[in-house]
N, C-alpha and C positions, 0 to 999 in steps of 0.2 A: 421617234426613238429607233436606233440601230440595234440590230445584236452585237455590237460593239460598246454602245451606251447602256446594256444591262449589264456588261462587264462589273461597273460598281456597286449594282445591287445584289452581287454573291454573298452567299454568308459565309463567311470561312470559316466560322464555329460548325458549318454543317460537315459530313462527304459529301462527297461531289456529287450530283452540284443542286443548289440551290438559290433561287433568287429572289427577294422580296422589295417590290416594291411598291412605297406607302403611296397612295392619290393618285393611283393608275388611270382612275376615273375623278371627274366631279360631283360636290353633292348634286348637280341638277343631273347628270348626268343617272346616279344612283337613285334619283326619283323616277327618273323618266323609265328605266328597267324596270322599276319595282311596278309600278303603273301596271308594264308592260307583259309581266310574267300574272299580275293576280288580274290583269285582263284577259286571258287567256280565256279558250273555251274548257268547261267545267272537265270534258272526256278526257283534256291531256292530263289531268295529275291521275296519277297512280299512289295508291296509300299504301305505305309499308310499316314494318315494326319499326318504329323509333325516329321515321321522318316519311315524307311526301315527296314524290319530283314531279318533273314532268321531262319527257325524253325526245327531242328535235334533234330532225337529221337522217333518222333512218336506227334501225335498232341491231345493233354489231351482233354479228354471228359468223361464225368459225368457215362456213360456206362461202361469208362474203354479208357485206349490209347493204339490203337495198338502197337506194338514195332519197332523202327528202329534200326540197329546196329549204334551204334555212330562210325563216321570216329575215325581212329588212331589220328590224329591231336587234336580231342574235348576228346577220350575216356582217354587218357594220363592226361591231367588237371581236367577232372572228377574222377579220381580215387586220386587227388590229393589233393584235394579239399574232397572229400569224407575220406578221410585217417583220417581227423581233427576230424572224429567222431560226425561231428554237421547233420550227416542226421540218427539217431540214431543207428549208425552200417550196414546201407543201402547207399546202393551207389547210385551217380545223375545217373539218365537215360534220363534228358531231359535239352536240352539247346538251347535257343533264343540267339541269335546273331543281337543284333539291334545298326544299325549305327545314329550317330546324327550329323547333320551336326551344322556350328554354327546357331544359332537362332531356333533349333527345338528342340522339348521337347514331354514331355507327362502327361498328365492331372494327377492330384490327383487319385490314385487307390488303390484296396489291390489286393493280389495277386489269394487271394479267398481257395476253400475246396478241390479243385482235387490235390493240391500239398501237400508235406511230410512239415510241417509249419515251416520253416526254406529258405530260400533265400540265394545265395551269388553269389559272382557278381566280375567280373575282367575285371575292365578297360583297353584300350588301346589306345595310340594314344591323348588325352586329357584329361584335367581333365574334371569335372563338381560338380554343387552343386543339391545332393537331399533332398527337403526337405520336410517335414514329415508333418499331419495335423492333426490335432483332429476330426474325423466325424462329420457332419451334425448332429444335435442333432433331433432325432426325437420324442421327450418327448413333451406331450402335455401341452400347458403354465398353469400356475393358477388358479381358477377362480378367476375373475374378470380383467385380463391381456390377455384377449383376443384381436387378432388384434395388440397388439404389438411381435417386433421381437426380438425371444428368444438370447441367448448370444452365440456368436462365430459363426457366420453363414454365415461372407463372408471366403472369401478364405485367407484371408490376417490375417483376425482375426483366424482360425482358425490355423495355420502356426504357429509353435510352435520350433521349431529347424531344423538345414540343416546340412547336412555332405558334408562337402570337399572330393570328389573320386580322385586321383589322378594316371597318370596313371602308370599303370604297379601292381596297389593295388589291393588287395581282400578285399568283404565287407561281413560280413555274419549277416542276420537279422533271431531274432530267438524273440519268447514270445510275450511281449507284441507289441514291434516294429514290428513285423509281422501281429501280429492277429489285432491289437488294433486298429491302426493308418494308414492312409494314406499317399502314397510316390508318387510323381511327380519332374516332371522334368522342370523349366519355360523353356516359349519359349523367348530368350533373347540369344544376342550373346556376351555376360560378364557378367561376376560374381564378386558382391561385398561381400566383407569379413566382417559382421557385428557381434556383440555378440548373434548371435542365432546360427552360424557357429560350433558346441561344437567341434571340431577339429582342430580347426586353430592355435593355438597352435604349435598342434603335428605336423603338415605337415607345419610347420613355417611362415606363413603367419598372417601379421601385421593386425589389425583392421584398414577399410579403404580400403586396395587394392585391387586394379582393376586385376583380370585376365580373358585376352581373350582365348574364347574358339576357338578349332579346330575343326576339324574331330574327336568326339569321337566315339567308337566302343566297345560294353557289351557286355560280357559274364555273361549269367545268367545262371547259373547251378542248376540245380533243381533235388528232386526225386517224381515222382509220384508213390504213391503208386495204385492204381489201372491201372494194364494192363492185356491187355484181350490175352489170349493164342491165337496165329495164326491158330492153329488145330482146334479152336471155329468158328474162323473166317470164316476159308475155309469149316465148317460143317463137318469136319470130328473129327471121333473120334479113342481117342488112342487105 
């Protein structure tokens, strides 16, 4: 696959841009990962409120991320994922591996400035819905409109479209759906399929239905563009 041949997995229900495409991976292929992340050694997960990851690659910081060699298992679908051209001729060097169990999630976020502004994402194991926010407006009211509360300010008001991730799919967030907007995950252990869902459609799923979530398991592959040379590190020079 080209960054040419993602052209058709745009969503045009989305802003720009977004891409979804369903069987990115095989089911053996999503066993052989799954194997491959709960084989891990016990020290890489880190436990949080509302999911677990594990962090390969090195850990972004505003200084610069040291580097880690990515395992064969992660460096194989980073190069694969990179090949699509959406990290602009750079390849991912950094990947979060975070498990959800049902009913856990992740608050409204962006992803922020250490990373190459582009996201993409491979599900395993479940689907889930992410959906997206318009920010917190932090414009100051009118005069004479003070003391009332400006518009889109709860979370629900702000909530503006969801993507259906389904597993075994790649998702790649690039522009405005990156920079712009917020992406979270509810904390809920089902998913209803309403008209804010702009994929439901394509992954065939009727207005209305109910699907229960499982065990899901993301792959978010990322490039950071600032890492710091190990010879920096260790104070030596070449």
């Amino acid at each position: 696959m080209t960054s040419e041949a993602l052209e058709p997995f745009r969503l045009a229900q989305c802003p720009p841009a977004a891409y979804y495409v369903p069987d990115f991976i095989t089911e053996g292929e999503e066993e052989h990962l799954l194997r491959q992340v709960y084989g891990a050694p016990k020290p890489k997960w880190t436990q949080l409120s509302g999911r677990r990851l594990q962090n390969w690659g090195g850990l972004p910081h505003p200084k610069g991320m040291v580097p880690e060699i990515l395992p064969p298992w992660l460096r194989a679908y980073a190069d694969r994922v990179s090949s699509l051209g959406v990290f602009g001729g750079r390849r991912a060097n950094h990947v979060l591996v975070n498990e959800y169990c049902p009913g856990e999630g992740i608050l409204p976020h962006e992803d922020g400035p250490l990373y190459f502004p582009t996201v993409t994402t491979i599900s395993l194991g479940s689907h889930t819905l992410l959906d997206f926010y318009h920010p917190v407006s932090k414009e100051q009211p009118p005069d004479g409109q003070e003391g009332k509360e400006p518009a889109l300010q709860t979370e629900e008001q702000r909530h503006f479209l969801s993507l259906l991730l389904k597993p075994r799919s790649l998702l790649v967030l690039q522009e405005d759906m990156y920079s712009r907007y917020l992406h979270g995950i509810r904390l809920v252990s089902e998913d209803v399929i309403t008209e804010k869902v702009a994929n439901a459609s394509m992954c065939g799923c009727a207005l209305g239905a109910t699907l229960d979530r499982r065990t899901r398991v993301s792959l978010t592959l990322r490039h950071v563009p600032k890492v710091l040379k190990t010879s920096i590190i260790l104070g030596r020079k070449k």
